[in-house]
N, C-alpha and C positions, 0 to 999 in steps of 0.2 A: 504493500500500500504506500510506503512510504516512498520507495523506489519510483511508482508510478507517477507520485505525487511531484516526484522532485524532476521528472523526466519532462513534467507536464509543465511544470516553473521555466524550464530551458528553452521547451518550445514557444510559449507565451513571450522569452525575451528576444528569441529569434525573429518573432514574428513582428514585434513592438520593432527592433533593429532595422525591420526590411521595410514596416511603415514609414518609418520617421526618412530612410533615404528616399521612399516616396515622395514622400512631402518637398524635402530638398532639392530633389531633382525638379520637381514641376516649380518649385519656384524657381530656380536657375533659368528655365526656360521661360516662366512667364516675363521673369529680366527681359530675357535677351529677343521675345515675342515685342514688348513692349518697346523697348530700344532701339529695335528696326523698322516698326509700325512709326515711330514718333518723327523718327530721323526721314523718314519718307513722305509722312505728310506735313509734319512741321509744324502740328499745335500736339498738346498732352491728352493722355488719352486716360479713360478711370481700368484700375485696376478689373471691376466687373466685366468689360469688355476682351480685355486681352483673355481672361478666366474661359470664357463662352469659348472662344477659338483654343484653348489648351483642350478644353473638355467637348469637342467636337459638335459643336451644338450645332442645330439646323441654322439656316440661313434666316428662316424667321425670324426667330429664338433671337437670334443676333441684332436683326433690325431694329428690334421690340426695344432691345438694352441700348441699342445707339439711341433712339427716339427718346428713352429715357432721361440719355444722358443731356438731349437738349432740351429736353423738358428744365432737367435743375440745372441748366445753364454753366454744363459743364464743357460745351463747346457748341458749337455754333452750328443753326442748320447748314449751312454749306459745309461746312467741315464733316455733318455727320455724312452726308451725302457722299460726299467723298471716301471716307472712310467705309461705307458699304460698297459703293465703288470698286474699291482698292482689294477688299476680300472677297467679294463676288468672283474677279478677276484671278486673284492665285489660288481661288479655292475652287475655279471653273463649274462655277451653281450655274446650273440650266433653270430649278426651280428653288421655288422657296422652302419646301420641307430637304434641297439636298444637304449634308452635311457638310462642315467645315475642315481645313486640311491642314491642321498647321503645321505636319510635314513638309505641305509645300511651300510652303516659307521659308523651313529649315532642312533643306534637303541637303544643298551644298554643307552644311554646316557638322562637324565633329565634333561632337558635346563633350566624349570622354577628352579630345586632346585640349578642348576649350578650358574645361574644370579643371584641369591638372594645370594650365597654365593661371586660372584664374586662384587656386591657391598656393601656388608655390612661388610662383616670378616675384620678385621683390623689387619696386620699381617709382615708387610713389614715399617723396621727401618730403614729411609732414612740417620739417623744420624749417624749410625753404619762405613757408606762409603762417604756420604758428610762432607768436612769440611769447615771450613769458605769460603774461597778460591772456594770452588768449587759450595758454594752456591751464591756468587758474581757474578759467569759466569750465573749460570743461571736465577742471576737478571737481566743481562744487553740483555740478551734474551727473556727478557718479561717470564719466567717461576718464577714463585712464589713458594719457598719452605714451606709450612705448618708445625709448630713446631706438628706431632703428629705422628700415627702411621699411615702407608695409607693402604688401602686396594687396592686392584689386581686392581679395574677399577680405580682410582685414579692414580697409579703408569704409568698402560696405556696412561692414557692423557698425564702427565707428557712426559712419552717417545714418545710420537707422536708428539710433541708438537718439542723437542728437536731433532728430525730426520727429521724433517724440512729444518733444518742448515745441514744435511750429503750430503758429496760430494765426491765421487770415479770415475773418468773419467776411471777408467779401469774397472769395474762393472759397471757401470748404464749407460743405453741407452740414446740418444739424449735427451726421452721424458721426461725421469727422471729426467735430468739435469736441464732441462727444469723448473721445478718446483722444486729442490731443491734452498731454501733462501741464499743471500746471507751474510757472515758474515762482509761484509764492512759497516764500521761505527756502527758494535756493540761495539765495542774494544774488542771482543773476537778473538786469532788466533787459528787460524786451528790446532795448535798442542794442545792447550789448549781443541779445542772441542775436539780430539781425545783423548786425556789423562781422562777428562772426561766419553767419551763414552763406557773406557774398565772399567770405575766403574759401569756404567750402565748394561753394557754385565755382568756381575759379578756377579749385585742382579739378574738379568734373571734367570743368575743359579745356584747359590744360594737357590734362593725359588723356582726353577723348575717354571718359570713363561713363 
């Protein structure tokens, strides 16, 4: 019994193991879905949108979510237009119930040799744009600056980690809001995080990240 029990524990962590690289994986791609999507058409797109096309959803389905998104005035009807456009087009929909491809966006694309480079290259000199001062704020935010060089998924956490703290009542939705941290009783103020955050925008592009 106990044997069974403990065999049962192994498999449950193997299983919980092979989830979570699930998880990882589809976000890496929905990055790199998003990144090519944005860079193409040249306004931001919501994360629910890029989701539809990871999880292969009909062509409907997908209008439905762009529509939405100009409903809350997260981009604009021309732009949503375009953007159905644009996937109709690599995803070769005849009809509205055909499904989405996001293969064929990422066909040319090597994910294993992409990830391997995305954590191991070490390439990005955080010290180049932080200075004292700026590394203090990101102390009193629970981010820890490492004296070296970081590499692409490194920089990642770091910036996710720090747009926690972003607050725009005139971009972001209720839900957003919702879940954006608040800076009371960091001692960081809101002009500080924002003076920050154009250094951060800066290495983005800077190193094309």
């Amino acid at each position: 019994m106990q044997n069974n029990l403990s065999n049962y524990a192994i498999l449950e962590t193997e299983e919980i193991k092979q989830q979570k690289i699930t998880i990882y994986k589809q976000k890496r791609i929905k990055k790199l879905l998003k990144e090519k999507l944005e860079k193409v058409l040249n306004f931001k797109i919501a994360d629910y949108i890029i989701m539809d096309i990871i999880e292969n959803e009909t062509y409907d389905h997908f209008c439905y979510m762009v529509n939405l998104s100009v409903v809350n005035n997260r981009i604009s009807k021309g732009e949503g237009e375009m953007l159905k456009q644009e996937i109709k087009e690599f995803s070769n929909i005849k009809n509205n119930m055909d499904r989405l491809d996001k293969g064929a966006y990422l066909k040319e694309f090597n994910y294993e040799e992409w990830d391997k480079k995305y954590h191991t290259e070490e390439f990005i000199d955080l010290n180049k744009y932080f200075n004292k001062k700026d590394k203090q704020i990101l102390d009193k935010l629970g981010i820890k600056v490492q004296d070296k060089i970081y590499t692409n998924y490194e920089f990642d956490v770091l910036e996710e980690k720090y747009l926690l703290y972003y607050r725009d009542e005139k971009e972001m939705d209720d839900e957003d809001l919702k879940l954006s941290k608040s800076l009371e009783g960091t001692g960081v103020s809101r002009e500080e995080y924002n003076k920050l955050l154009e250094k951060i925008n800066k290495i983005l592009t800077d190193y094309n990240l």
